[in-house]
C-alpha positions in Angstrom: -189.0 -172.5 43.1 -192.0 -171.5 41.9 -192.7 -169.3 45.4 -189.5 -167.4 44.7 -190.7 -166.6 40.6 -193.6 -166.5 41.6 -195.3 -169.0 39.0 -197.2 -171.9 40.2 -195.5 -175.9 40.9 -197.1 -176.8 37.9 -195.2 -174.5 35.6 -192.1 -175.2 37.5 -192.5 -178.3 37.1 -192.9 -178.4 33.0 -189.7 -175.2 32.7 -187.4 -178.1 34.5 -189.0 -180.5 32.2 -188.1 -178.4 29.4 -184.6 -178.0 30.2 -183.2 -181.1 31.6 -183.1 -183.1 27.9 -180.8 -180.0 26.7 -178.4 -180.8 29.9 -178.6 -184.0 30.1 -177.5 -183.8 26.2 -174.9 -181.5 26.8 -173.4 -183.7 30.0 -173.0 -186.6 27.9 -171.4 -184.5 24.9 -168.8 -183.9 27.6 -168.5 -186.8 29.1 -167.8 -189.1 25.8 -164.3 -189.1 25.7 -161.8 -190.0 29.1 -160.6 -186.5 29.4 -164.1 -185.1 29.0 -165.2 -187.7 31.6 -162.4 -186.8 34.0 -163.1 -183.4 33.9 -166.9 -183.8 34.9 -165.9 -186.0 37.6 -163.1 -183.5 39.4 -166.0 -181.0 38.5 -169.0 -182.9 40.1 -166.5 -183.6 43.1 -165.8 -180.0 43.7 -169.2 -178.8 44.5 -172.1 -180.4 46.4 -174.9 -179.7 44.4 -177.2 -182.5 46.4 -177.7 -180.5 49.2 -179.2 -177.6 47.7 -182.1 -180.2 46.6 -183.5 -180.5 50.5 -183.1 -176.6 50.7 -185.9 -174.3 49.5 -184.0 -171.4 50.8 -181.4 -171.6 48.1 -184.0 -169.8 45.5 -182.8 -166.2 45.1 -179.5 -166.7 46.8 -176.4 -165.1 45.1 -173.8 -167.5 46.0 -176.4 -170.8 44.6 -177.6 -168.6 41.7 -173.6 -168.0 41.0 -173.3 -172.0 41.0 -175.4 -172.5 39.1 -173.6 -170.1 36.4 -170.7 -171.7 36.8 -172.6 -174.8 36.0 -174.1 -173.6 32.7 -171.0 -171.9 31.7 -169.5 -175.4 32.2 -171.8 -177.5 30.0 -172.4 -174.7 27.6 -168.8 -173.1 26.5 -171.0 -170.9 23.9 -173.2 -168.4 25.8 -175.3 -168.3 22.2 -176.0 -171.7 22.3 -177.7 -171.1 25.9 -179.6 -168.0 24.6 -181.2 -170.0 21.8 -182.5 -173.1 23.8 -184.2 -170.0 26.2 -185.6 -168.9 23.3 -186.7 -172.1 22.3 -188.4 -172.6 25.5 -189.7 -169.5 25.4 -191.9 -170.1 22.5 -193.6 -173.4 24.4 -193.8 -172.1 27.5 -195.9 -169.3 29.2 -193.1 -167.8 30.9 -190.9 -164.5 29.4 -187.0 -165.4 28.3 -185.7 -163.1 31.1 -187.6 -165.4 34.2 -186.6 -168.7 32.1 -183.1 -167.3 32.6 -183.4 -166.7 36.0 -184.7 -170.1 36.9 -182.4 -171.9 34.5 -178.7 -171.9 36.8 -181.3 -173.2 39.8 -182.7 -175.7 37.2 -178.3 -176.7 36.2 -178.1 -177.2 40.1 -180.9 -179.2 40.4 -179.6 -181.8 37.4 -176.7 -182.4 38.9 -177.8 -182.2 42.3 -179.8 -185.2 41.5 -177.0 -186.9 39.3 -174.9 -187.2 42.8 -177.7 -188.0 44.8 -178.3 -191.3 42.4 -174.5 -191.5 41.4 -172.5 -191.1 45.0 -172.5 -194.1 46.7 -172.9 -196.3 43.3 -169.3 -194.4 42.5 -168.6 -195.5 45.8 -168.5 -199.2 45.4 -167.3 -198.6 42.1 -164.2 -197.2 43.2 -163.5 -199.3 46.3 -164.1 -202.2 43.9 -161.3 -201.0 41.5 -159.0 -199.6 44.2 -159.0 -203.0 45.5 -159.0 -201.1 49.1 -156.7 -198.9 48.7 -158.7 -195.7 49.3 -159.6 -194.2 52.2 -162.6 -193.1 53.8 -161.7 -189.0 53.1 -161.3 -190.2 49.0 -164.8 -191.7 49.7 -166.4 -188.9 51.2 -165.6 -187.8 47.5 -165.8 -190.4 45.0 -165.8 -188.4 42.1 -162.8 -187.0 42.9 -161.3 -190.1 44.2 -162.4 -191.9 40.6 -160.7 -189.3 38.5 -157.4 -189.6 40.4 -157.7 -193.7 40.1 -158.3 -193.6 36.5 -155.7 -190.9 36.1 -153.0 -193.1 37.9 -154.3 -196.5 35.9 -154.0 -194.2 32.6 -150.3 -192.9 33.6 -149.4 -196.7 34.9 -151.1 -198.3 31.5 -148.8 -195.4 29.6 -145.6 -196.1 31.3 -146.3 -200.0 30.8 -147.1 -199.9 26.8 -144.0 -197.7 26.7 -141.8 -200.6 28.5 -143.3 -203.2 26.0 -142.6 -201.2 23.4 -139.0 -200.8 24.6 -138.5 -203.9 25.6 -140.5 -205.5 21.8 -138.4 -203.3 19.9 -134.9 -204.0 22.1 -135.7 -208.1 21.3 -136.6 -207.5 17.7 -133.5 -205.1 17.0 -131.0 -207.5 18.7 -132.9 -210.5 16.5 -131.9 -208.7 13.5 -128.9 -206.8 14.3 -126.0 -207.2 11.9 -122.4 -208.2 13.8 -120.5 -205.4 11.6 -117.1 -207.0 12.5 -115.4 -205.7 9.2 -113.8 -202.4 9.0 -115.2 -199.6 6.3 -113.6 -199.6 3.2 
């Protein structure tokens, strides 16, 4: 990375520095609620992200630079939100706002790059664990994916469950107090 900006691996190293607490931050704003969580794991298991980390090339590419965009757009709905932490960065670091906004979509990559490299094959046993079997090895190519589906089908099972209790609590406790109108209206 810093080849391709032409800054040296020890500023690199201190701009990812920089930004990572702001995306970590913003991953688990999204990922605090089930649907949040959901949608960060069909997102996470639509790309591949880890194998742009062995790849040196990917540093000036369209198509990863684009990922990366789609990546900040993602975890920062509010493009002025984005534009203030690079200019919060800006005034600690010795690098102009227009480079730190280069480098930040390879910087997005490289987060979650290295969130599935230390995540997949934990997610793995996590979901053949809770699948009790049940999934097959092309779900576990793609755990992520294969996670949100299980908890998806264990929320819609759970729904349609509490909905037959309630059905069924409500039937017994109407028919415990149900009057036997037997007499005619007046």
């Amino acid at each position: 990375m810093g080849a391709a900006f032409s800054v040296n691996d020890e500023l690199i190293a201190q701009v990812v520095r920089y930004f990572l607490p702001p995306l970590i931050k913003s991953i688990s704003r999204r990922t605090e609620t089930s649907q949040g969580l959901l949608y960060f794991l069909e997102f996470l298991g639509s790309r591949r992200n880890d194998r742009y980390l062995a790849d040196p090339g990917i540093f000036g590419h369209p198509q990863v630079e684009a990922e990366g965009n789609v990546i900040l757009a993602t975890l920062f709905p509010n493009p002025a939100h984005l534009r203030k932490i690079i200019d919060n960065r800006a005034k600690v670091l010795p690098v102009p706002p227009h480079m730190l906004e280069r480098m930040l979509p390879y910087v997005a990559i490289f987060a979650l790059g290295a969130i599935e490299n230390k995540t997949r094959e934990p997610l793995r046993t996590i979901l053949h664990r809770i699948s009790q079997g049940r999934v097959d090895d092309t779900a576990m190519s793609n755990p992520y994916r294969a996670l949100a589906g299980e908890i998806r089908r264990r929320r819609l099972t759970t729904r349609a469950q509490d909905q037959d209790r309630r059905t069924g609590l409500s039937g017994m406790i109407g028919a415990l107090f149900a009057r036997a109108d037997t007499q005619r209206a007046a």
